[in-house]
PATOR-184615 format. One line per 8 residues: number of its first residue (from 0); for each residue y, x, z of N, C-alpha, C. Coordinates in Angstrom, 2 decimals, always signed. Atoms other than C-alpha are relative to their C-alpha. Layout:
NUM = Y/X/Z/Y/X/Z/Y/X/Z; ...
REM end
This chain:
0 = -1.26/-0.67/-0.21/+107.68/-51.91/+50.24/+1.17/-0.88/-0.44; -1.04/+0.35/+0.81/+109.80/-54.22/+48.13/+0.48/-1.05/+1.06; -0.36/+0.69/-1.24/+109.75/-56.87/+50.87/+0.58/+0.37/+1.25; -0.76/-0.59/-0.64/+110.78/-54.78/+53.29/+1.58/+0.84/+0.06; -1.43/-0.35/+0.28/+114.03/-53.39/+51.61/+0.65/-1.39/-0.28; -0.67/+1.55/-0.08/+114.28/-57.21/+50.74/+1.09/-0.33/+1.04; -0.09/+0.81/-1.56/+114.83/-58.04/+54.34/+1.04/+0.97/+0.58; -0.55/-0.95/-0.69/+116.47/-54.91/+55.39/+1.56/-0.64/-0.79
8 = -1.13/+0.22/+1.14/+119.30/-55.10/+52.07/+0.24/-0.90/+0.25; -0.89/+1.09/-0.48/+119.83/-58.50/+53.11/+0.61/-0.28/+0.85; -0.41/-0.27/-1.69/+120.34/-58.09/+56.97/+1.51/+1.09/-0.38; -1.31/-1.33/-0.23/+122.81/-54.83/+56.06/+0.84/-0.73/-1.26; -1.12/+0.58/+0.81/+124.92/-56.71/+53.32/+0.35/-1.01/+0.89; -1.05/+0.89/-0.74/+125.50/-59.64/+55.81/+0.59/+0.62/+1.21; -0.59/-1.43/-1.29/+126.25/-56.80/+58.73/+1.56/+0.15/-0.47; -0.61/-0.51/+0.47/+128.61/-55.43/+56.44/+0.95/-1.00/-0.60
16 = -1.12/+1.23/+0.51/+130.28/-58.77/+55.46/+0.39/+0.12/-1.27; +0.19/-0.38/+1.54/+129.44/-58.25/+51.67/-0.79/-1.22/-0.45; +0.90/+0.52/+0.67/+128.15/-60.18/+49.23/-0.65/+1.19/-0.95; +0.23/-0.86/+0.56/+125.86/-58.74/+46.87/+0.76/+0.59/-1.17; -1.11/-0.51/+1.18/+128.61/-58.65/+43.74/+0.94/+1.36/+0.97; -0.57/-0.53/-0.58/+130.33/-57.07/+46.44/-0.77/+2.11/-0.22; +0.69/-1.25/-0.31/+128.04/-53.93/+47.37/+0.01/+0.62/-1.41; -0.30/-0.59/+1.82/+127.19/-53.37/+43.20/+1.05/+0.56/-0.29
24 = -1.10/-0.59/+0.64/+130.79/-52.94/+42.73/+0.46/+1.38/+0.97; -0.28/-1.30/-0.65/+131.30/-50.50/+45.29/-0.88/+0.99/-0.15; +0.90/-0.82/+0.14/+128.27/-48.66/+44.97/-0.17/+0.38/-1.46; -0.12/-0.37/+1.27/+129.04/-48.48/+41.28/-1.22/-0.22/-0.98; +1.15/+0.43/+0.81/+126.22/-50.20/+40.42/+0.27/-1.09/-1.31; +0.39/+1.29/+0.76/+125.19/-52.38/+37.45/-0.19/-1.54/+0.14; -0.57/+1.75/-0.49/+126.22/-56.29/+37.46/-1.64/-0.04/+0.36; +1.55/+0.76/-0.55/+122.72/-57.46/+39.50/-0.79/+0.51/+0.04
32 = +0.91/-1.52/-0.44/+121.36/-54.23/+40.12/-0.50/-0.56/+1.74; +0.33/+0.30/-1.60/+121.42/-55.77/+44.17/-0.88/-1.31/-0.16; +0.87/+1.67/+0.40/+120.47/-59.16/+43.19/-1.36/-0.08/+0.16; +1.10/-0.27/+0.11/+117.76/-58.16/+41.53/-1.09/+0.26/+0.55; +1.07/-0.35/-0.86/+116.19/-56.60/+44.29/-0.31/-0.89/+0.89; +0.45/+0.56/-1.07/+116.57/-59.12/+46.58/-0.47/-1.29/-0.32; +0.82/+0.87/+0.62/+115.34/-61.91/+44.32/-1.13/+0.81/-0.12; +1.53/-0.59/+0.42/+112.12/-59.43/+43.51/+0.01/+0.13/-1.47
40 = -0.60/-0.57/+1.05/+113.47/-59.15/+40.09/-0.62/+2.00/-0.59; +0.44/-1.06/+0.38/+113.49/-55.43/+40.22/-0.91/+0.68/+1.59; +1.32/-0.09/-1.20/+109.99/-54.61/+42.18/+0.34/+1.60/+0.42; +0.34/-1.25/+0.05/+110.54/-50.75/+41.82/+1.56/+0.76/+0.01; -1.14/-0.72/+0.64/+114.11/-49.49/+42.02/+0.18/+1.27/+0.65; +0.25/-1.19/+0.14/+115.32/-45.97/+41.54/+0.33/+0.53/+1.28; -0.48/-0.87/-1.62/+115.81/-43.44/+44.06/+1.81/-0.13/+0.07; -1.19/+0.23/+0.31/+119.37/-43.67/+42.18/+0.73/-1.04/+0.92
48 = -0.99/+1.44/-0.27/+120.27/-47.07/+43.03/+0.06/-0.44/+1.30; +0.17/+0.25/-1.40/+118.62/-47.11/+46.62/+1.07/+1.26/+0.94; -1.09/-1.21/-0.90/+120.98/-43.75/+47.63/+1.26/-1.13/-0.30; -1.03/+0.66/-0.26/+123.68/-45.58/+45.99/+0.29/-1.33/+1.13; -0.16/+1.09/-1.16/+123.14/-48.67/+48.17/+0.21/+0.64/+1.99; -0.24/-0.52/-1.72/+122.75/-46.61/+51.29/+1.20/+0.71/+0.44; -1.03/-0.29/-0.81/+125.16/-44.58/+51.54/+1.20/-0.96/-0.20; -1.02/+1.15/-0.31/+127.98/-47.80/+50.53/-0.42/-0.20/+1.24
56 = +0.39/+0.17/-1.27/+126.01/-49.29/+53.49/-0.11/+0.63/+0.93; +0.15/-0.71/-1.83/+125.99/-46.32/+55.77/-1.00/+0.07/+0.52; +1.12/-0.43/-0.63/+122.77/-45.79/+56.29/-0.63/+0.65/-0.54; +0.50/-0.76/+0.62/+120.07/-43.82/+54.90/-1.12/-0.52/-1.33; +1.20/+0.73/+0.95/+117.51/-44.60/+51.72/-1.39/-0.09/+0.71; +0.81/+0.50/-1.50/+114.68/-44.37/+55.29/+0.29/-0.80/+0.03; -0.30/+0.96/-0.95/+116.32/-46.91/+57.02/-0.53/-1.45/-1.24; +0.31/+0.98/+0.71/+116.15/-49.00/+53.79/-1.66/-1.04/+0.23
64 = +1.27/+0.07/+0.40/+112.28/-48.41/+52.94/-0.67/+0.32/+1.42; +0.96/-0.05/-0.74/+110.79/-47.75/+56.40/-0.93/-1.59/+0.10; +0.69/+0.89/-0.09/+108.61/-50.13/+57.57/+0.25/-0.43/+1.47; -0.52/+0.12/-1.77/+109.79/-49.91/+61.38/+1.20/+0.08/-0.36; -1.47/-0.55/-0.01/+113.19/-49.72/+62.51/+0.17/+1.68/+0.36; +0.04/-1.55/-0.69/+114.17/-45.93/+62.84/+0.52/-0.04/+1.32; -0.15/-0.13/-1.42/+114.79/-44.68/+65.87/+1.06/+0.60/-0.02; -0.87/-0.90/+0.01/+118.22/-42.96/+66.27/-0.13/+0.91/+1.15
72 = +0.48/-1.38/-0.70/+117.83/-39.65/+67.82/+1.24/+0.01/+1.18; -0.79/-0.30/-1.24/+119.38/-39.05/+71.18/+0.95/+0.83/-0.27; -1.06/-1.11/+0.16/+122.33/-36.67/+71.22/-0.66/+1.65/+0.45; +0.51/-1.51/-0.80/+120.17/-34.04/+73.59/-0.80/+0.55/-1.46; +1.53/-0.66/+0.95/+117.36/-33.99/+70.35/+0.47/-0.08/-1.32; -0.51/-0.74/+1.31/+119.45/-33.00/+67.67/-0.48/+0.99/-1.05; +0.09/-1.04/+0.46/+118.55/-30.93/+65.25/+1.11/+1.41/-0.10; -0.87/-0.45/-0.11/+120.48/-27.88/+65.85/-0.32/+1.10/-0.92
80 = +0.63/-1.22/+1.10/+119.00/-25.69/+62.98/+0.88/-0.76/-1.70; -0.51/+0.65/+1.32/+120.73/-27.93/+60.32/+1.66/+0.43/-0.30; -1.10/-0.73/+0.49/+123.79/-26.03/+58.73/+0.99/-0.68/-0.38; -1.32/+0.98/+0.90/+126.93/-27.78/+57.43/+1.56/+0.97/+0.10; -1.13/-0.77/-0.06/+130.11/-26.11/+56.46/+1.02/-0.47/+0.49; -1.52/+0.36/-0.52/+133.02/-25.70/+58.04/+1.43/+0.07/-0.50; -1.20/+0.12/+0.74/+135.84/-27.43/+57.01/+1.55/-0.62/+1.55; -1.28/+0.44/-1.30/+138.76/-26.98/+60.16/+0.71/-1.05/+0.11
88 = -0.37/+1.45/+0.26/+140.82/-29.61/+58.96/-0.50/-1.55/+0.01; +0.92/+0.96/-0.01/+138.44/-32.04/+58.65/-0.72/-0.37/+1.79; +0.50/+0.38/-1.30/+136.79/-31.14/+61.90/+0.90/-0.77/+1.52; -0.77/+0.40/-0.77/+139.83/-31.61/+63.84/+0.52/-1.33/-0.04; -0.61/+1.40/+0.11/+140.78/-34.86/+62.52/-1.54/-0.66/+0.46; +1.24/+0.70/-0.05/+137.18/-35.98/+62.91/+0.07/-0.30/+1.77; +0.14/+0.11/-1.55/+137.39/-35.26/+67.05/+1.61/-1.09/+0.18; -1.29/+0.40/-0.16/+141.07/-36.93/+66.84/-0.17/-1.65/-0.31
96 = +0.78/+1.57/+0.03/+139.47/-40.18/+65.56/-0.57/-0.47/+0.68; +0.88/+0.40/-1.08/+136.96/-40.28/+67.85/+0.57/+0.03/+1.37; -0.79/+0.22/-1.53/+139.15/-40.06/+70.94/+0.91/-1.07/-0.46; -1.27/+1.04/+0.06/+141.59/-42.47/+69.75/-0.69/-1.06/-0.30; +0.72/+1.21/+0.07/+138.95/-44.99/+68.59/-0.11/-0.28/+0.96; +0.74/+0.11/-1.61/+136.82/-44.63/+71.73/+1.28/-0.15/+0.88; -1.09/+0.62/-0.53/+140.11/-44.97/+73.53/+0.60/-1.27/-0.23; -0.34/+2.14/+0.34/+141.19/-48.44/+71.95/-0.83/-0.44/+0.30
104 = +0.61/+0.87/-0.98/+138.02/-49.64/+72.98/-0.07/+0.13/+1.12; -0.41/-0.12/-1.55/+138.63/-48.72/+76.60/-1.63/+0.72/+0.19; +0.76/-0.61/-0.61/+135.50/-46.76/+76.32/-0.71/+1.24/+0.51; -0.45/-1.31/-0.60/+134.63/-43.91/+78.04/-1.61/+0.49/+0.04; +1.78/-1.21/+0.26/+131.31/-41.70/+76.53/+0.03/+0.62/+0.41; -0.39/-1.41/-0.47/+129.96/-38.96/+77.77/+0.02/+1.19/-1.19; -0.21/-0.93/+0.57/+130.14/-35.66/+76.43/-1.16/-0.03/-1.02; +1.29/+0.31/+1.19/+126.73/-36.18/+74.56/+0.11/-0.96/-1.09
112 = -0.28/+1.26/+0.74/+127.59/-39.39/+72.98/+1.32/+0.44/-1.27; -1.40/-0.67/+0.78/+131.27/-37.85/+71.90/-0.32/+0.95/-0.89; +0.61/-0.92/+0.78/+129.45/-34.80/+70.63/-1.11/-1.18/-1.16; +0.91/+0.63/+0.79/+126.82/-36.96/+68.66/+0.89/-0.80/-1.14; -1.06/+0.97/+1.00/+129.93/-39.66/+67.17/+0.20/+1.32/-0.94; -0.89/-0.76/+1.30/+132.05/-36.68/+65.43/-1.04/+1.10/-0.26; +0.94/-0.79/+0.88/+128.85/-34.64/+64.46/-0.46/-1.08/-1.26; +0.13/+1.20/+0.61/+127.82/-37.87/+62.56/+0.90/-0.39/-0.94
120 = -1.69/+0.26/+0.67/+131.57/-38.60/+61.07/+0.02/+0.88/-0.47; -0.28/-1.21/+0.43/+131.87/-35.15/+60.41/-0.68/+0.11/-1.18; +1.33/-0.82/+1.06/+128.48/-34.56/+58.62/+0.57/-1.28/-1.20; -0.02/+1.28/+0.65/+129.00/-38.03/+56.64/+1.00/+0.25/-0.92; -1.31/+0.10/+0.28/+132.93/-37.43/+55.80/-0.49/+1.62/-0.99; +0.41/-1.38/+1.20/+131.60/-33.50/+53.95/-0.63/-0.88/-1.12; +0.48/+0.62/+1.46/+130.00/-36.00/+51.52/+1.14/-0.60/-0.85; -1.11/+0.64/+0.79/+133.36/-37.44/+50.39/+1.20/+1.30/-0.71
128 = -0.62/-0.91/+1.05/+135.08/-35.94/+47.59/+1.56/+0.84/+1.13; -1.16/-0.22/-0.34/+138.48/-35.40/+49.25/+0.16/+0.74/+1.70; +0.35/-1.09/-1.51/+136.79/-33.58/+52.86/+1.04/-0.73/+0.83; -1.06/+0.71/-1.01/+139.36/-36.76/+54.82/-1.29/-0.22/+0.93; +1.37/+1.29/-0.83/+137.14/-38.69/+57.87/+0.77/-1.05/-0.72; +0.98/+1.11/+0.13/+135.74/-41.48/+56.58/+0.19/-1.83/+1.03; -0.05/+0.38/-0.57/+137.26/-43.93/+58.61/-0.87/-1.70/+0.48; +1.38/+1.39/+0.01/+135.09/-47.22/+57.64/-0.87/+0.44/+0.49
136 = +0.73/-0.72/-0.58/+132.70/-45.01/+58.12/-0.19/-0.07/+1.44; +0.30/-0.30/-1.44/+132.90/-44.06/+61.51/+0.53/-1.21/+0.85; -0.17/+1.27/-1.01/+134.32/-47.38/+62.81/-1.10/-0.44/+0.06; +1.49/+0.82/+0.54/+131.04/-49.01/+61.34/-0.99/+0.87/+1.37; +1.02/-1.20/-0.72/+128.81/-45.83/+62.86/+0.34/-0.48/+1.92; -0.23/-0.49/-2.00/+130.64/-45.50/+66.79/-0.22/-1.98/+0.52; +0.57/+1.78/-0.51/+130.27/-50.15/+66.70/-1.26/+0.08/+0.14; +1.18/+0.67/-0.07/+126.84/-50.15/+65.87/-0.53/+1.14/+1.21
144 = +0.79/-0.89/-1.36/+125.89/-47.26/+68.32/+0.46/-0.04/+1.55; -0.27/+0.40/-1.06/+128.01/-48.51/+70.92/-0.60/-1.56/+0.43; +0.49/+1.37/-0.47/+126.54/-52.19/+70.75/-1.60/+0.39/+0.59; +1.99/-0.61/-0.23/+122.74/-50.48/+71.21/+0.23/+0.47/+1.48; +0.08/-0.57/-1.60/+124.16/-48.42/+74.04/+0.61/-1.45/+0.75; -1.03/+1.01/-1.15/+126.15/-51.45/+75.53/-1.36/-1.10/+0.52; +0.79/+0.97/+0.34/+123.11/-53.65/+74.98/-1.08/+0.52/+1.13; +1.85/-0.53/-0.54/+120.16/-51.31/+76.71/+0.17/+0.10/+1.75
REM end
């Protein structure tokens, strides 16, 4: 397992145009808490330190430790049983981002894709203290899922 978050943690800190001092300090980690892992240092780290790394990075503590790449779920195969509160304000700025992003890049999703971005932004942005979107966030999120779709 440790090799595999190796490889992953190193790939998503140069993604992210971080060094590792970098990520630690944002993720509020301990001086060489990242290091560590990716020298092999620390063989075993906590569930703590791997959430903190993921969500700085935007992804999940899965994506870290799988062993495959995950698969991101289509827009049609959603889970639609999964609850999240509603915060109006939030939601509305969340769809208001996503049209004005997706508009500066001149690109034009469909309704599945659009629905999938600001469910994503949305759900992500309820984790931040202050209920704003997330806007690193979702620039990061609607690039990397537009280079996959642009790509296939």
């Amino acid at each position: 397992m440790t090799k595999i978050i190796v490889k992953k943690l190193a790939n998503l800190i140069e993604s992210a145009h971080m060094t590792p001092a970098d990520l630690e300090r944002r993720a509020g980690l301990s001086v060489s808490a990242v290091r560590n892992i990716l020298i092999g240092r620390s063989k075993n780290p906590t569930m703590e330190t791997l959430l903190a790394i993921a969500n700085t990075l935007g992804c999940t503590v899965d994506e870290l430790v799988r062993d495959q790449p995950p698969s991101i779920p289509e827009p049609q195969s959603l889970q639609m049983n999964e609850q999240h509160p509603w915060v109006k304000r939030l939601a509305i700025d969340t769809i208001e981002f996503v049209d004005h992003y997706l508009n500066s890049k001149g690109y034009t999703p469909s309704f599945e894709e659009i629905l999938f971005f600001i469910r994503e932004i949305y759900t992500f942005s309820l984790g931040t203290e202050e209920k704003l979107v997330d806007k690193r966030f979702g620039e990061w999120f609607i690039k990397k899922n537009l280079q996959k779709a642009l790509s296939q």
